[in-house]
N, C-alpha and C positions, 0 to 999 in steps of 0.2 A: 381365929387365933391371932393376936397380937406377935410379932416376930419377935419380940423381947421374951414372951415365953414359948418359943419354939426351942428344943432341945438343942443342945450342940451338937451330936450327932442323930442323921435316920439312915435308913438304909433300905428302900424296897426291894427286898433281897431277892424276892419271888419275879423278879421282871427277867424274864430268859432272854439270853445272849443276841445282841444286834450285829454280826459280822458276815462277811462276803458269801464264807464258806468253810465251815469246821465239820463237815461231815454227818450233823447229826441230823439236818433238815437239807432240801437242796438250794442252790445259791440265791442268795437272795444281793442281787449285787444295785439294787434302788436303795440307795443309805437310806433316801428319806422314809420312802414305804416302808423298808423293815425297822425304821423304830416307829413309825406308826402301827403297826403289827404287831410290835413289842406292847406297845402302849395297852392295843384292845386286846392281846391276849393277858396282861396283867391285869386288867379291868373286868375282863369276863365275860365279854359282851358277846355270846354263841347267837345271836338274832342271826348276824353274819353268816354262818356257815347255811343258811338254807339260799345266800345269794350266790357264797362263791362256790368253784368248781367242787367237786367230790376226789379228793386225792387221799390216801394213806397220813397224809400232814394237816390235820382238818386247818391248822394256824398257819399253817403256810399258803392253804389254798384260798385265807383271805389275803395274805397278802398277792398272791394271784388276782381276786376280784379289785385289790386298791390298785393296782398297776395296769388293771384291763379298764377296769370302768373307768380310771382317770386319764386316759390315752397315754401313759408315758412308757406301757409294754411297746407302742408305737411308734415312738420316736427313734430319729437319726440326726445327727448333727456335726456340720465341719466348717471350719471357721472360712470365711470369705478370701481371708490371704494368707497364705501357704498351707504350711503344719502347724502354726503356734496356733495355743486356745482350745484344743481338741478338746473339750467336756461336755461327757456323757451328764450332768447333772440335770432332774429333768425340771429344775425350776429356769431354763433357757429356753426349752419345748417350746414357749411361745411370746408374744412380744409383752404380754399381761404375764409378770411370772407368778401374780397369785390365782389366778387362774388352775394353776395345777395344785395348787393347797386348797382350793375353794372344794374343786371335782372329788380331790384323796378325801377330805373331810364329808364331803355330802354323803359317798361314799362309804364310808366308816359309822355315820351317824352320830357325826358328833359337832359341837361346834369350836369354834378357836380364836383366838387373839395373836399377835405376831407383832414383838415388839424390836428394832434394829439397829445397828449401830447407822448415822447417818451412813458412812463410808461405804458402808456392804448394800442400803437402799438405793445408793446412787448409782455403786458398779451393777447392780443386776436390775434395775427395774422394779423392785419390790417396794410395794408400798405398803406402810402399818405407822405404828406409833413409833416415833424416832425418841431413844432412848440411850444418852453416851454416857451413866451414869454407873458406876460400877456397885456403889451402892441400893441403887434401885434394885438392878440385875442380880444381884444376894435377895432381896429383900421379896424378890416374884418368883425365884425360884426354893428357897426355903418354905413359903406358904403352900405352891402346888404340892411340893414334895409330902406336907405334915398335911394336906387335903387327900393324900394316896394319889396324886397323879406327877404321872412324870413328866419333864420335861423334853422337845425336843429344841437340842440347840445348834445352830448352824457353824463351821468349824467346831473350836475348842480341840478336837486332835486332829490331826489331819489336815489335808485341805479343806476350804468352805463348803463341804457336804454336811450331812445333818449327823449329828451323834446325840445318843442318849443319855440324859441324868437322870439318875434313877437314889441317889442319895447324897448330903453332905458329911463334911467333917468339921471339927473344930468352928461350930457356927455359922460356916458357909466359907473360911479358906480354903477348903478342899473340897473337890466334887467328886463326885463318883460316878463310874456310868460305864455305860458300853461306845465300842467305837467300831467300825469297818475296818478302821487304820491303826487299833490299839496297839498290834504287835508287830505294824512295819518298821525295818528299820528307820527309814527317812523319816517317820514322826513320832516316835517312842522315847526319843530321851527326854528326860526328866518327869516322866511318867512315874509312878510306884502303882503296885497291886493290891485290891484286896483281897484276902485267903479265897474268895468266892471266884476271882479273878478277873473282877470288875477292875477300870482303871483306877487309878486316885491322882488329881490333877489341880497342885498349888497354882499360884500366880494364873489366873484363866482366863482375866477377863479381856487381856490383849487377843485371844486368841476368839474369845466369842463373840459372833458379829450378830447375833441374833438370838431369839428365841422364838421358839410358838410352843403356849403354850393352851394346852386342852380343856375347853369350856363343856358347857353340859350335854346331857344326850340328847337328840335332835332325830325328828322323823324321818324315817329313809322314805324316799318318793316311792311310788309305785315301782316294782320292779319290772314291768316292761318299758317304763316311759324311761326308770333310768338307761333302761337299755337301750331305746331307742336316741338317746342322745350321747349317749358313749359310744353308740356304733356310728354316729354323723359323726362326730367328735376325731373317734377313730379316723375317719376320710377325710377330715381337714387335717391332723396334724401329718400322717405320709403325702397331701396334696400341697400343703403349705411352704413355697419356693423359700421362705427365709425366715429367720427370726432373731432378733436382737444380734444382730453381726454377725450370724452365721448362714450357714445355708441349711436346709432342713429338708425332710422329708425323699421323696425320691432327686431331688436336687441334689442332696448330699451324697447321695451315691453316686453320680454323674461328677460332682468334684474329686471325692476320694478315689475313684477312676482314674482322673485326672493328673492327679495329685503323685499315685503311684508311679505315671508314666513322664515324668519330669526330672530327665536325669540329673538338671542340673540341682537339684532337691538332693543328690546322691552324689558330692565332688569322690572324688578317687581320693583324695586329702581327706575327707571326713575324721575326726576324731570320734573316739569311740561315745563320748557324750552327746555329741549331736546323732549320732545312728541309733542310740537311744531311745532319745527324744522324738525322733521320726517312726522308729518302733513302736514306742508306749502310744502315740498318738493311733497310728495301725491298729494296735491289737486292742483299745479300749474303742475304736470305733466297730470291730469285726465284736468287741465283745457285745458290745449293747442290741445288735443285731441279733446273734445269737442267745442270750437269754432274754430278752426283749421277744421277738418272735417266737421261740417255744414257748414264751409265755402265753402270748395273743392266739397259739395254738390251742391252748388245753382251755383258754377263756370263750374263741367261739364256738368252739365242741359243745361246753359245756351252755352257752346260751342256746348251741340248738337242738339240745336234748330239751332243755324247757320250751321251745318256739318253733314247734312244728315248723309250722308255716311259715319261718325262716330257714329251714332245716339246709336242704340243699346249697345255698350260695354261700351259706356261715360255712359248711366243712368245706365246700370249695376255696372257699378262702383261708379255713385252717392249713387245708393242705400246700396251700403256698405258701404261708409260715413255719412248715415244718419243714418244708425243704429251704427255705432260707438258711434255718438253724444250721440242717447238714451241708450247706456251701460253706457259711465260715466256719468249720470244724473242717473244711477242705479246702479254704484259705489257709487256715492254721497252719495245717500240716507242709505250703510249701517251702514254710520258714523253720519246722522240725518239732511243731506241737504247738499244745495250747500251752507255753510257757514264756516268759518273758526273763531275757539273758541277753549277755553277751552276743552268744552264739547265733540264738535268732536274731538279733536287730544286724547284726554282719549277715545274713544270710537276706535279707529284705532290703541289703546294701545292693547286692546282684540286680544284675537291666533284665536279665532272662527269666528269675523270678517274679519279680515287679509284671514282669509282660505277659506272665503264667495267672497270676493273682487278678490284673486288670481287667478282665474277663470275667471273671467271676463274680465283681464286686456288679457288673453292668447285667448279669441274669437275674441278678440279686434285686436288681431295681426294677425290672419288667417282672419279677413274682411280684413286687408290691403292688404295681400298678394292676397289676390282674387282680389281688387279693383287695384292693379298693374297689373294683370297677365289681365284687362278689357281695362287696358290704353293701355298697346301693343298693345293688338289685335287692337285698334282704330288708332296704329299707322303700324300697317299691319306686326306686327313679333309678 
């Protein structure tokens, strides 16, 4: 189709909702995995379900197998100096950040292109076709859309996480999609709705730094081989001391340890925006841990119902992912729940909490090591 006669508006209206958590599936808090999930549950592609686990969410439990097979159920990460930088996004997992697009997509069984705004290939590492045109950027995302594939794009709401386009308006002024951060306040204004309550988002292309978009379907490798390099995979990204200016793996738990026990990180002067700030960073790294490792739970269960002969060291090693999960839900709770306020980030201001907490986060990192030294052994070293 020529984009001169692509309609003014489309709408793939069947593409179900890409957000953290609305109750109706469980959290899916990898922007980028659940608009991948988005993508192949609007596409239809059930080959999937006979890789990933067996849950009640058959579309959930691939985004399960995107998140296990591409190791970013596995990742931790904290920045090298202080609090600033704390992001869970798993295109920092590693110092190649396509690398984790490469694995999600093998994965998926599909292939992709990734085209970027220079600014956003520089700050992260990403490499693809460099593209500052806004005109292009209409011109690739009208075509996927009127092909029936969506697009995913990096920012556009929110921070530079991934969010979905799933249709245009007015010949490409207006985009339509899903977002993680559609309905927060810090990123909601000057958003509008569609009746479906998709976003609808004028003026966009300041905000999008990126696109990938979805090429054809592509072989899934054997399923043990993939698995036997998702499960190495898995042991380099908890073994791996750093990555792109941050510190990673069981390293980053030894920081954020750290990190909590530095009062001077806690003046008595604080204003409420910096206890915040030292909050949010806290509970998005307790979060990534927590739904991150019940994920890596229910993923090697499920690898060693298929792998006998892996059987024993995989649930030894689930079982130290499940007890992770229930640490940071016992982190949570010193600062008064899994909620982010006021209340909590004054309460993670406290040296006697912090000191309650810092312990925790240091058992948290010897389950990993153990749950590494289980994945070897299943993979015979």
């Amino acid at each position: 189709m020529r984009p001169e006669d692509a309609p003014r508006r489309l709408l793939l209206d069947r593409v179900t909702r890409v957000c953290h958590y609305d109750g109706t599936r469980p959290p899916e808090c990898s922007n980028f995995h659940s608009c991948l999930r988005g993508c192949l549950e609007f596409l239809g592609d059930e080959v999937l379900f006979d890789r990933a686990p067996k849950t009640d969410d058959r579309w959930h439990s691939v985004y399960i197998h995107l998140i296990g097979t591409s190791g970013a159920s596995f990742r931790l990460l904290w920045p090298h100096e202080g609090w600033e930088g704390v992001n869970p996004n798993p295109i920092y997992m590693a110092e190649d950040p396509l690398d984790m697009l490469r694995r999600s997509f093998e994965a998926a069984g599909l292939g992709f292109s990734v085209c970027l705004r220079r600014s956003f290939a520089e700050e992260t590492g990403l490499t693809g076709e460099i593209v500052d045109d806004e005109a292009e950027y209409r011109r690739r995302i009208v075509l996927s859309l009127n092909e029936g594939k969506p697009v995913i794009a990096f920012g556009l709401v929110g921070p530079p996480e991934a969010s979905l386009i799933v249709g245009y308006d007015e010949g490409g002024d207006v985009l339509i999609g899903w977002s993680g951060f559609q309905d927060d306040d810090a990123f909601k204004a000057g958003l509008q709705y569609e009746p479906t309550k998709q976003f609808r988002k004028r003026r966009w292309f300041d905000d999008t730094l990126g696109l990938v978009l979805l090429g054809e379907p592509a072989d899934l490798p054997p399923a043990d081989d993939m698995a036997r390099r998702a499960l190495r995979h898995a042991v380099e990204v908890m073994e791996t001391p750093s990555a792109r200016g941050r510190y990673s793996g069981l390293a980053a738990y030894t920081a954020w340890a750290e990190a909590l026990l530095r009062d001077e990180d806690f003046p008595t002067t604080a204003n409420a925006d910096l206890l915040m700030q030292r909050y949010v960073a806290h509970f998005l790294t307790a979060l990534t841990v927590a739904e991150g490792r019940h994920y890596s739970n229910v993923w090697c269960r499920a690898l060693a119902t298929r792998n006998p002969a892996w059987s024993d060291p995989l649930v030894a090693a689930a079982q130290c992912f499940s007890d992770q999960h229930d640490l940071m839900w016992a982190i949570w709770e010193f600062t008064g729940g899994n909620d982010v306020s006021p209340a909590t980030a004054k309460k993670l201001s406290d040296p006697g909490v912090r000191r309650r907490i810092a312990p925790l986060t240091r058992i948290a990192r010897k389950l990993e090591a153990q749950a590494a030294g289980h994945l070897r052994k299943a993979l015979g070293g």
